[in-house]
N, C-alpha and C positions, 0 to 999 in steps of 0.2 A: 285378619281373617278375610278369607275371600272363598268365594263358591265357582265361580267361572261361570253359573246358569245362566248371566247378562250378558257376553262376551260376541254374544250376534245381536243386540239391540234389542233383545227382551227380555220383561221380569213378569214374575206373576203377581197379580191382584190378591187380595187378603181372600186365600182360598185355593184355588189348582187353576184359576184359567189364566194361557198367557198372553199377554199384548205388547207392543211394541213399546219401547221407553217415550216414544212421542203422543202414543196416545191422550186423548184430552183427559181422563180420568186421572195418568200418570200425572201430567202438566199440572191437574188440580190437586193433587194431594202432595204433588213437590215443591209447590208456590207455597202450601201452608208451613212446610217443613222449613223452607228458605225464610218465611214469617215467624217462626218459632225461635230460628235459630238469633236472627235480627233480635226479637225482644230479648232473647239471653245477653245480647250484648249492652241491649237500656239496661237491665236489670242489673248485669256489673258494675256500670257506670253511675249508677245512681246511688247519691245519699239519703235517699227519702225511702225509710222502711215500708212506708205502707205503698208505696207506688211498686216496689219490688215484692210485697205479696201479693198486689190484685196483680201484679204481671206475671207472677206462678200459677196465680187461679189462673189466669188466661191460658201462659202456657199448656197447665193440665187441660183445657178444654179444644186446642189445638191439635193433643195429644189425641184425643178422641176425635176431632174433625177429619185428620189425617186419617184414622180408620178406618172413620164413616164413609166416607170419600173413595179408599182405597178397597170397600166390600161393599159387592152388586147386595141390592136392594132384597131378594129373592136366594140369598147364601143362606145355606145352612150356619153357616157357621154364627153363633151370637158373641157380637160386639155391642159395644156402648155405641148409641147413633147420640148426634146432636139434639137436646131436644128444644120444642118453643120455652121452656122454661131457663132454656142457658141463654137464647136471645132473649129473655127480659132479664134476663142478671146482668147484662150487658147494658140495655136500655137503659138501669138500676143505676150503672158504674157510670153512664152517662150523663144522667139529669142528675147526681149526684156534682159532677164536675161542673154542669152548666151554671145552676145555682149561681157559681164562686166568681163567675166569668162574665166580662162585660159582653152586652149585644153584640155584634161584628155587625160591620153597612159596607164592610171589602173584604177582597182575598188578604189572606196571611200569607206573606213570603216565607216558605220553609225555613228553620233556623233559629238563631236565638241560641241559649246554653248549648252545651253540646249532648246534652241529656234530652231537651226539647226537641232539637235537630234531630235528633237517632228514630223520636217519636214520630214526627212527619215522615221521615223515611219508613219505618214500620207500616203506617197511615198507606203512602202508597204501596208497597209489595201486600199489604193489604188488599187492596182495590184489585190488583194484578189477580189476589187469589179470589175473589170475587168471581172476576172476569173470565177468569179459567173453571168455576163452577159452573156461571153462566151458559160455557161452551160444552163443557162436558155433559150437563142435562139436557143439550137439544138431543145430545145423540145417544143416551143409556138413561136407563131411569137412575134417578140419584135421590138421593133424603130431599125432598122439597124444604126442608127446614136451614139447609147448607147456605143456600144465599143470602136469605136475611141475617142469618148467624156472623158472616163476612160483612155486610150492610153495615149493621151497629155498629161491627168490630171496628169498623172505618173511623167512624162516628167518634165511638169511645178514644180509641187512638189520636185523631185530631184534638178531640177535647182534653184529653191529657196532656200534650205537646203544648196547648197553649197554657193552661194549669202549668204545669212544669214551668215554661217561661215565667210567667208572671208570679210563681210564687219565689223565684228566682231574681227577682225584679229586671227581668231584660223586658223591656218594653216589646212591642208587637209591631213588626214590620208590614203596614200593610203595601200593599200592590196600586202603584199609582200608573193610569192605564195612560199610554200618549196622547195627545193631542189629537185627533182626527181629524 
């Protein structure tokens, strides 16, 4: 199916107004889409049930970011926003992993299983979508609750990736910095 309404470089926002497909708004609700899409491929990937249902819940909350994200602040129209209570479900999923996991005193080189790897990957287009909230709320007003929501997400994803490794038993590669 196709509509052709994009076919001069612009779509509409969740609502009737239209902006260019580079808009920062588009950029941040397509980084989440690109980050949704990414965890559908851990969640194929992976033998651990429960790491493939908190990555549905996340999903579904990605699902609603992208909304959020994708409809001005002052729309009529009502959708689901992100709230502070899905950044502490997040926090939740976080200290839940940390617990399990030794301190870190260096960087982790991305990688490890190939289920760990996808999660550092995740981790950053993560960050990406962050960064494109970031930009997009110097210039329109946006859910202030969007960035933190991307913050944790970061957070959680790293801590899963190495969770994953180690329950995995692939030891952790840390980052040994040159000589100076």
């Amino acid at each position: 199916m196709y509509t052709r309404t994009g076919d001069r470089g612009e779509t509409s926002l969740f609502g009737s107004r239209r902006v260019r497909k580079d808009d920062p708004r588009v950029e941040a609700y397509g980084t989440v889409d690109e980050l949704n899409s990414v965890l559908g491929v851990v969640a194929a990937g992976s033998r651990d049930p429960s790491l493939r249902r908190t990555l549905k819940e996340i999903q579904d909350l990605l699902f609603v970011a992208g909304g959020d994200a994708a409809t001005e602040l002052d729309s009529s129209r009502a959708v689901p926003r992100i709230t502070h209570s899905d950044t502490v479900r997040l926090e939740e999923l976080t200290d839940g992993l940390a617990k399990k996991l030794p301190r870190l005193a260096s960087f982790v080189l991305p990688g490890g299983t190939p289920t760990g790897a996808m999660l550092h990957l995740a981790r950053s287009v993560c960050r990406r979508a962050e960064r494109r909230m970031v930009a997009a709320s110097a210039v329109e007003k946006m859910n202030p609750e969007l960035v933190p929501f991307f913050n944790r997400l970061s957070s959680f994803l790293f801590n899963a990736s190495r969770w994953e490794n180690r329950r995995s038993g692939k030891k952790e590669e840390t980052w040994k910095p040159r000589p100076g």
